[in-house]
C-alpha positions as CSV (number, residue, x, y, z in Angstrom):
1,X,146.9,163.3,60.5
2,X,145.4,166.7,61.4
3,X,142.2,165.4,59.1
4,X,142.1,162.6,61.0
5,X,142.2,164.8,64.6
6,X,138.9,167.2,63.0
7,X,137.3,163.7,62.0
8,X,137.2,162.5,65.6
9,X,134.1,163.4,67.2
10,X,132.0,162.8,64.2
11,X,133.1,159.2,64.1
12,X,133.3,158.7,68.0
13,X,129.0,159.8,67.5
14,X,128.6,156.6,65.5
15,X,129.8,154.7,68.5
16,X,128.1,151.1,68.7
17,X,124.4,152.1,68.7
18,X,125.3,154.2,65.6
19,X,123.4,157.1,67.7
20,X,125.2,160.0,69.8
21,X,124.7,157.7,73.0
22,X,127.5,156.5,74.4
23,X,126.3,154.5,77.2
24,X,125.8,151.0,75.9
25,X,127.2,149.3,73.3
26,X,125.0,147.0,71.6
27,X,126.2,143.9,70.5
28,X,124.2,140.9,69.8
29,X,123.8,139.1,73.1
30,X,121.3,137.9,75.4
31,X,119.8,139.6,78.5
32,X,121.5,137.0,80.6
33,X,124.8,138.2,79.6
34,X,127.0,140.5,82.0
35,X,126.1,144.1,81.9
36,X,127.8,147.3,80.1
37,X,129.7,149.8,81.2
38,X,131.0,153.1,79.1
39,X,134.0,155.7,79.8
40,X,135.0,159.0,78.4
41,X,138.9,157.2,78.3
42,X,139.6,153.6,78.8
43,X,143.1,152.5,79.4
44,X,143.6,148.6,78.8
45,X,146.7,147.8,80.8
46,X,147.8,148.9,84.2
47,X,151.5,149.0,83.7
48,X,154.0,152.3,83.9
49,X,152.1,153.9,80.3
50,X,148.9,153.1,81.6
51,X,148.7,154.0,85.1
52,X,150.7,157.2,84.1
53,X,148.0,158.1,81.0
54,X,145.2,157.5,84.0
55,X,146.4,159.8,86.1
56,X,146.4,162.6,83.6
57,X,142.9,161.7,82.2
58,X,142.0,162.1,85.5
59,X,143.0,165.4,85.2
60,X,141.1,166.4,81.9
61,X,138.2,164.4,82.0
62,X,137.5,163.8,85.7
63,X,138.4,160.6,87.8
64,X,134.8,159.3,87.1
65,X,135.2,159.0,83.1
66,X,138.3,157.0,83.7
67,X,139.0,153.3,83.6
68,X,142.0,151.0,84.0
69,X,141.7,147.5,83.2
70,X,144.3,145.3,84.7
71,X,143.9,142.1,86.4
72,X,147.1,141.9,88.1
73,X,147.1,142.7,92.0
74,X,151.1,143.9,92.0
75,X,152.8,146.6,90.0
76,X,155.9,146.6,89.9
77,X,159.0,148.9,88.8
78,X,160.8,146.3,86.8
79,X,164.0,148.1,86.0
80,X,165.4,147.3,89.2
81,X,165.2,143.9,89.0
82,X,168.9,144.3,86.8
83,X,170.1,145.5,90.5
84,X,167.6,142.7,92.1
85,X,169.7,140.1,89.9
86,X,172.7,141.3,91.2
87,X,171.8,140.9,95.1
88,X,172.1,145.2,95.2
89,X,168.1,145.3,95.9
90,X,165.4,143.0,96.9
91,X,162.3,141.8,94.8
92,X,159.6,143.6,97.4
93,X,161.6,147.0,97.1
94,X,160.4,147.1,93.4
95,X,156.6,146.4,94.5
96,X,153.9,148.0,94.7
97,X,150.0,146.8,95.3
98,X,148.3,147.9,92.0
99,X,145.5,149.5,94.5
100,X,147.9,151.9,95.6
101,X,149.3,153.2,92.3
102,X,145.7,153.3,90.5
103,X,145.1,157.2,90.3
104,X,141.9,158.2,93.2
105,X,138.5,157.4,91.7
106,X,139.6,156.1,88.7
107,X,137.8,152.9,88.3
108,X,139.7,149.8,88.2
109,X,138.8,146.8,86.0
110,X,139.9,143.8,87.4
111,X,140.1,142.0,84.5
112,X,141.8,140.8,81.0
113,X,140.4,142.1,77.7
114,X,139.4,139.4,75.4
115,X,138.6,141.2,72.8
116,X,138.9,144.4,71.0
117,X,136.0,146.1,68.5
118,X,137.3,149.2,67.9
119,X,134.9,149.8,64.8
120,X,132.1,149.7,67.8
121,X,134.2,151.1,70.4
122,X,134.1,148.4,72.5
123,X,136.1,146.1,74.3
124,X,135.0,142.8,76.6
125,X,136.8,141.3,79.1
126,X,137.4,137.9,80.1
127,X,134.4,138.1,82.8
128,X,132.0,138.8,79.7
129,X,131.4,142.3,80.1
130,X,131.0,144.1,77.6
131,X,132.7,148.4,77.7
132,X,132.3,151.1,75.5
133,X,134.3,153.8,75.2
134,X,134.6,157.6,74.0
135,X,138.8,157.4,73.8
136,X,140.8,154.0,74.4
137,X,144.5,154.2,75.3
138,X,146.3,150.7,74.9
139,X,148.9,150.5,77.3
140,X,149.4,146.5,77.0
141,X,152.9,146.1,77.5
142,X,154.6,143.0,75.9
143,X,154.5,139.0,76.4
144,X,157.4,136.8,77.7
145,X,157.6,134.0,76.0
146,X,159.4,131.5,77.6
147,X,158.0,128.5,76.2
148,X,159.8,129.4,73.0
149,X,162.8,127.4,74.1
150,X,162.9,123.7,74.3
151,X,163.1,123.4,78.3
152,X,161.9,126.3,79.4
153,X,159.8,127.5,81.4
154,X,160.1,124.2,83.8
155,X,163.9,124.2,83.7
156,X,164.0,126.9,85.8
157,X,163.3,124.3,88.7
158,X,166.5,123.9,88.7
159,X,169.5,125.8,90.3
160,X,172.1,128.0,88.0
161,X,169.7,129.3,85.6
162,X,166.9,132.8,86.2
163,X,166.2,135.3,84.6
164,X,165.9,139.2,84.9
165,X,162.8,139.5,82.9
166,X,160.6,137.7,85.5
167,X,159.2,137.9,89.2
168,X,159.6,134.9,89.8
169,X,162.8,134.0,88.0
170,X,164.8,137.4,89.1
171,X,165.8,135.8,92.6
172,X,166.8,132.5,90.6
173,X,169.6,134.8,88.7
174,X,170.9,135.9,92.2
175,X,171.3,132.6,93.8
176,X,173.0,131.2,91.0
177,X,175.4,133.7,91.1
178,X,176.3,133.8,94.5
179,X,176.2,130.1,94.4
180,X,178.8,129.9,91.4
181,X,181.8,127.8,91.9
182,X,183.5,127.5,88.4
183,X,183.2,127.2,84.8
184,X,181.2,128.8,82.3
185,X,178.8,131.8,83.4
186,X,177.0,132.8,80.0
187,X,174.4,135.6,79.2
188,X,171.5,135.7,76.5
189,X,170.3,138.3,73.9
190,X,166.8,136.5,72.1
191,X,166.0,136.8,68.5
192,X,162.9,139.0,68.8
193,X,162.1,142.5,69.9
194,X,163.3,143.0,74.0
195,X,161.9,145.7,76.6
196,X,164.8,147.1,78.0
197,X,167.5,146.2,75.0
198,X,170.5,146.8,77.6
199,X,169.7,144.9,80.3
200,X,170.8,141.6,78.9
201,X,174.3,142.2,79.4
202,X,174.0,144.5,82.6
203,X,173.7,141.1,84.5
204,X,176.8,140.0,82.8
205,X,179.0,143.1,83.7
206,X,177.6,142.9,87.4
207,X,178.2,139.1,87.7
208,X,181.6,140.1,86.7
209,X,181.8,142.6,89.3
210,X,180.2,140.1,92.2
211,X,183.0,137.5,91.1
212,X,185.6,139.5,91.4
213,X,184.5,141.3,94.4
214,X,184.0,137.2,95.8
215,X,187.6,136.2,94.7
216,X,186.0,133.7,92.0
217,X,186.6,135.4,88.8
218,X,189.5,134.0,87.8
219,X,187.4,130.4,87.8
220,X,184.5,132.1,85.5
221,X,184.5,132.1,81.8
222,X,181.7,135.0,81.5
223,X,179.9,134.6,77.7
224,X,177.7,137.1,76.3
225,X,175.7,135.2,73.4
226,X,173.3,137.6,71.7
227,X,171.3,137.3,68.5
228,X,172.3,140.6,67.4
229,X,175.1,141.9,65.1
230,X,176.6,144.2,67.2
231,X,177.0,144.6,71.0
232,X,174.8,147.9,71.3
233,X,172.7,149.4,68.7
234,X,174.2,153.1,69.2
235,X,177.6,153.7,68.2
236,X,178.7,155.9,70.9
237,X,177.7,153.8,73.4
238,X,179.1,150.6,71.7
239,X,182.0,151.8,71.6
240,X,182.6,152.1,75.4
241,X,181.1,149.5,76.2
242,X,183.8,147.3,73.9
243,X,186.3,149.3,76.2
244,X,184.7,147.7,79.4
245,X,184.2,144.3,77.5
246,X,187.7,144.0,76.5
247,X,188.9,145.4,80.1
248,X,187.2,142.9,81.9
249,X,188.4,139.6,79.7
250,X,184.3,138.5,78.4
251,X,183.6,136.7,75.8
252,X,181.0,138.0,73.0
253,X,179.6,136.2,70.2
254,X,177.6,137.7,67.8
255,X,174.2,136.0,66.2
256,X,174.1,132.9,68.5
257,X,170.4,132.4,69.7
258,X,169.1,130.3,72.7
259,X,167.2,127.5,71.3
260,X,166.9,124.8,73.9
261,X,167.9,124.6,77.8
262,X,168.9,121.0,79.3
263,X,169.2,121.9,82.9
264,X,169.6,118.3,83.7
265,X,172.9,118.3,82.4
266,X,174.0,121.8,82.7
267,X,174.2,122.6,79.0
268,X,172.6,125.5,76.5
269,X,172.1,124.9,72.9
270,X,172.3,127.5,70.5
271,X,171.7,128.2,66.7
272,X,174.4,129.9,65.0
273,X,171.5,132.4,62.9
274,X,173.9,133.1,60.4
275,X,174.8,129.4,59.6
276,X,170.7,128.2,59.3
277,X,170.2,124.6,61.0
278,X,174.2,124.9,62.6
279,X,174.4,124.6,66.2
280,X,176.5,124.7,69.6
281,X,176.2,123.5,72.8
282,X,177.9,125.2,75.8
283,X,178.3,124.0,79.2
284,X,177.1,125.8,81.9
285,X,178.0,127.1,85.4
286,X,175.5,129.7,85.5
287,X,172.7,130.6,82.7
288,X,170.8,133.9,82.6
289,X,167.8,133.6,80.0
290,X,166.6,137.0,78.6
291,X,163.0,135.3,77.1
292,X,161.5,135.8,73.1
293,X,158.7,138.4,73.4
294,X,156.0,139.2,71.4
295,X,152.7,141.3,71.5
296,X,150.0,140.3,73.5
297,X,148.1,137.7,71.6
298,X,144.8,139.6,72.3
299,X,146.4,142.6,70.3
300,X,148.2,139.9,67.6
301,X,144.5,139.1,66.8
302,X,143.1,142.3,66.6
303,X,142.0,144.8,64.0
304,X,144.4,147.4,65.8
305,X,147.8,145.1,64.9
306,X,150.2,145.9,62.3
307,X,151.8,142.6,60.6
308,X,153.8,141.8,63.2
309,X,151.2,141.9,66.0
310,X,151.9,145.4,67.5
311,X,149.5,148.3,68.0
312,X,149.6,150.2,64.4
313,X,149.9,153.8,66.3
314,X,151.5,156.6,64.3
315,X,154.8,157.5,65.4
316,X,154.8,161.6,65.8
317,X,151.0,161.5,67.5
318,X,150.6,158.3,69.0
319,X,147.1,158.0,67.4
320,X,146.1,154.6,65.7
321,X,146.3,154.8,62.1
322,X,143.1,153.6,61.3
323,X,141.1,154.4,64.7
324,X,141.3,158.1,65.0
325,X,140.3,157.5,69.0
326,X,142.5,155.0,69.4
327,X,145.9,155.3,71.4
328,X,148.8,153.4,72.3
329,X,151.7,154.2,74.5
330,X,154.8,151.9,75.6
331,X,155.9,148.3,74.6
332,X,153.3,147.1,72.8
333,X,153.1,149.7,70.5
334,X,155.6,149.3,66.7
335,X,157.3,152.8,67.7
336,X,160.9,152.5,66.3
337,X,162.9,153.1,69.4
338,X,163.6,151.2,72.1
339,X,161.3,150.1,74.5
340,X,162.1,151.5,78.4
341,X,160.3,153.2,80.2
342,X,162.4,156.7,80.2
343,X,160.4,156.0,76.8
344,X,157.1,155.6,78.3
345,X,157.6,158.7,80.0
346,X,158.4,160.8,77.2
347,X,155.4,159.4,75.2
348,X,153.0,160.3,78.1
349,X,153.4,164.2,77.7
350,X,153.1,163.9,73.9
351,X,150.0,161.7,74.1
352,X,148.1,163.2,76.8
353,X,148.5,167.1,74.5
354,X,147.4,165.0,71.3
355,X,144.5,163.6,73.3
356,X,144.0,167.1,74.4
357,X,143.9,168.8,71.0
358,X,141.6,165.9,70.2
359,X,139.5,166.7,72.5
360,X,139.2,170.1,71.7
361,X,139.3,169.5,68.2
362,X,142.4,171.3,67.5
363,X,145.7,170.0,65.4
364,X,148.1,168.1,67.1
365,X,150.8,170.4,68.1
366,X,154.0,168.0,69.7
367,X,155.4,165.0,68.4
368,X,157.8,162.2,69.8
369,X,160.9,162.0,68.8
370,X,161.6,158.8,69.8
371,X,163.9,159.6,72.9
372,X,164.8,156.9,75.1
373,X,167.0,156.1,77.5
374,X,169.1,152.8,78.9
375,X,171.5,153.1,82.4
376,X,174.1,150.6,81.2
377,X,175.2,149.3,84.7
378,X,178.7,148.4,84.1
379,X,179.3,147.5,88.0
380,X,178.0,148.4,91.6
381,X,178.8,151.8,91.0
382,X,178.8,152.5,87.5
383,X,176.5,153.7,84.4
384,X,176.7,154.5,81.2
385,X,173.9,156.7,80.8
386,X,173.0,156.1,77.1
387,X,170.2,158.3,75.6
388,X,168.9,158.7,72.3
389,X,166.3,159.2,69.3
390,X,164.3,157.8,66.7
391,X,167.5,158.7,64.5
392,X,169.7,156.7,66.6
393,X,171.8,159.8,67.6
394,X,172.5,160.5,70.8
395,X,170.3,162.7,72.7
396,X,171.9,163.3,76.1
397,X,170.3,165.3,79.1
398,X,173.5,165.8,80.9
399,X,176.7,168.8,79.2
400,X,179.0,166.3,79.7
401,X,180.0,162.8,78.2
402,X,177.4,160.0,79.2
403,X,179.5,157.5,77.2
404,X,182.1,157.2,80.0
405,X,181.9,155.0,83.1
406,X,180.2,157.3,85.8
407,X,179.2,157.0,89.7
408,X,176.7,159.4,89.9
409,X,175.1,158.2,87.2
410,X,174.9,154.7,89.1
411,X,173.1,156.6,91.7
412,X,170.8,158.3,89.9
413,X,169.8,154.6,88.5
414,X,169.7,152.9,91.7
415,X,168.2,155.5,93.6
416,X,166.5,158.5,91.9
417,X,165.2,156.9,89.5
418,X,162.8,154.8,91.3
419,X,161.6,157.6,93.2
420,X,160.7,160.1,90.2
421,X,159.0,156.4,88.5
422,X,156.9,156.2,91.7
423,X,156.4,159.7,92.4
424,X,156.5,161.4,89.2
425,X,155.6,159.2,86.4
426,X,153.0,157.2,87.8
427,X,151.4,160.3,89.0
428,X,151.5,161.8,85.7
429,X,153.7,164.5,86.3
430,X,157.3,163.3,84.7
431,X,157.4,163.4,81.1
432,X,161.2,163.0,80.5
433,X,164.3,165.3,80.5
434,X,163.1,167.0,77.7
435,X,162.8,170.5,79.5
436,X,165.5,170.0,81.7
437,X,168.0,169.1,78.8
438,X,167.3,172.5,77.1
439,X,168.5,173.9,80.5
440,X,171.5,171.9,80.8
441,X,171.9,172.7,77.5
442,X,171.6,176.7,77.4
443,X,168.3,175.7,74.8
444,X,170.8,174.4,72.0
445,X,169.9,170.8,72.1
């Protein structure tokens, strides 16, 4: 890795003209084709990693060297759509207009990239234009997919089913639960990788909540079907969250995937993954759809993909394994921890010091440890807070036990955190808890 970091800047000289000009990038085309641009850092992708990343670019290279590609004309802070779900916020409290939140003088792309050439560090976009770059950070995110079961996405024309994951399916989840009547109210965990791994059954233990709360529970059957083995992937957590499952009378079952929607008739077919070919069909009363998700398919067919379609980044520096200048931060990346964005924010401090080092051509000096962090909303006032590491261990910020059922950690979700995402990370300024939980923590954790 250090070799790699002393290697830069003679491969970054090579560029695309193969001379130490970075200002074009010269690709067979004609002189009727859309013009080039270059930038000391490009960031492809104008969500929470890379609005974040621009704004402390901005800050070592100058706002004029920095770029954000992004076509989309809202941003928006999607963890609160688990509270938007729930009726507890509204859709327009978690937007903001991409303008606003696109660091001052940073240039922004308006646009989708099409295509990455990272051997001529390039990238061109879907108007045709053609950008070089000095330092690309790939900040993509992931892709919904929907389509993947047999009914969706055009099912959700019709009442009792939304979805979380979604802006405009979120507000669907809340009118079918506040329109629920009686019968089966069931909750899905995909086969694939997820963004937010927890917030599949949040929904479930709020809908539980709201029915109560409304008198109705004692009509609901409330099913959690997820593809997964286990109920949480950390132990700890788990473990309380069985408590709450158990408590509250809801029905798990374990490696059951959504495969097909028929919202004609109300019913939700799923294959039983450990029984190949097998299916079920449950009725429904209410149906929240957590989507299949993949990489984006302009990273899948890229030279910067692992196998699996995700950027190939290493997992201490960030850095591309193959592209020395290359970088990736958030979902789209094949870092093995969860994907949040308490882990977005953690990987921004590491990445913007190894871009520094790079810069300076010293040795990287921090590395991520995988932390991340999911507020298991267990009602309208509750949180587990759960945080941990690429080990799986926990890795908690608070000296107490963020395993049990706490109000304040409810509040801190629903109202602090939104604040610190739009004030703090965005701006560049919040890498996680990291310093404060050696402080909590008299600097023994």
């Amino acid at each position: 890795m250090a070799g790699s970091f002393l290697q830069t800047s003679r491969l970054l000289l090579q560029c695309c003209s193969g001379t130490p000009s970075f200002h074009v990038c010269k690709l067979h085309m004609t002189s009727s084709m859309a013009a080039k641009e270059h930038y000391k850092v490009l960031v492809v992708g104008g969500g929470s990693g890379g609005i974040s990343m621009s704004a402390r670019m901005k800050r070592k290279v100058g706002a004029g060297n920095v770029a954000v590609i992004e076509p989309s004309e809202k941003h928006y802070y999607q963890p609160l759509w688990t509270l938007v779900g729930a009726g507890a916020k509204s859709v327009s409290s978690s937007e903001r207009s991409t303008s606003s939140v696109i660091p001052s003088g940073v240039k922004w792309i308006r646009s989708r990239v099409q295509e990455f050439n990272p051997d001529k560090n390039c990238v061109r976009t879907d108007k045709g234009t053609e950008i070089s770059y000095e330092y690309l950070i790939v900040a993509l995110g992931l892709q919904l997919h929907y389509e993947k079961i047999k009914g969706l996405p055009e099912g959700f024309k019709y009442p009792k089913i939304g979805s979380n994951y979604s802006v405009q399916t979120v507000d669907k989840t809340w009118n079918a639960l506040k329109n629920f009547k009686e019968g089966n109210a069931i909750f899905t965990f995909p086969n694939t990788p997820v963004k937010c791994a927890g917030a599949p059954q949040k929904i479930m233990y709020l809908s539980d909540a709201y029915l109560r709360k409304t008198g109705k529970r004692a009509k609901a059957n409330i099913i959690y079907n997820t593809s997964l083995p286990v109920l949480f992937g950390i132990k700890k957590y788990a473990d309380s969250l069985w408590k709450v499952v158990k408590s509250r009378d809801l029905n798990v079952n374990f490696r059951h995937n959504l495969i097909e929607v028929r919202p004609d008739k109300q019913e939700a077919v799923f294959e039983k993954l450990d029984n190949p070919g097998e299916t079920v069909v449950f009725e429904y009363e209410m149906l929240h759809v957590t989507p299949p998700m993949g990489p984006p398919d302009v990273l899948k067919r890229s030279s910067l993909a692992d196998e699996a379609g995700w950027l190939d980044v290493d997992k201490d520096m960030l850095q591309h394994k193959k592209y020395p200048n290359v970088f990736g931060i958030g979902d789209c990346t094949n870092l093995p921890t969860a994907k949040t964005a308490a882990a977005v924010a953690a990987q921004s401090a590491v990445l913007d010091r190894t871009i520094s080092n790079l810069m300076k051509n010293k040795q990287p000096d921090k590395k991520y440890d995988g932390y991340t962090s999911c507020p298991l909303v267990t009602s309208y006032n509750t949180v587990i807070l759960a945080e941990f590491d690429y080990t799986g261990q926990p890795l908690e910020t608070f000296p107490i036990d963020q395993s049990k059922e706490r109000m304040i950690m409810y509040y801190m979700k629903a109202s602090l955190m939104p604040q610190i995402y739009w004030h703090g990370l965005l701006k560049g300024f919040w890498g996680g808890p990291g310093p404060y939980r050696k402080i909590m923590h008299l600097g023994l954790k």
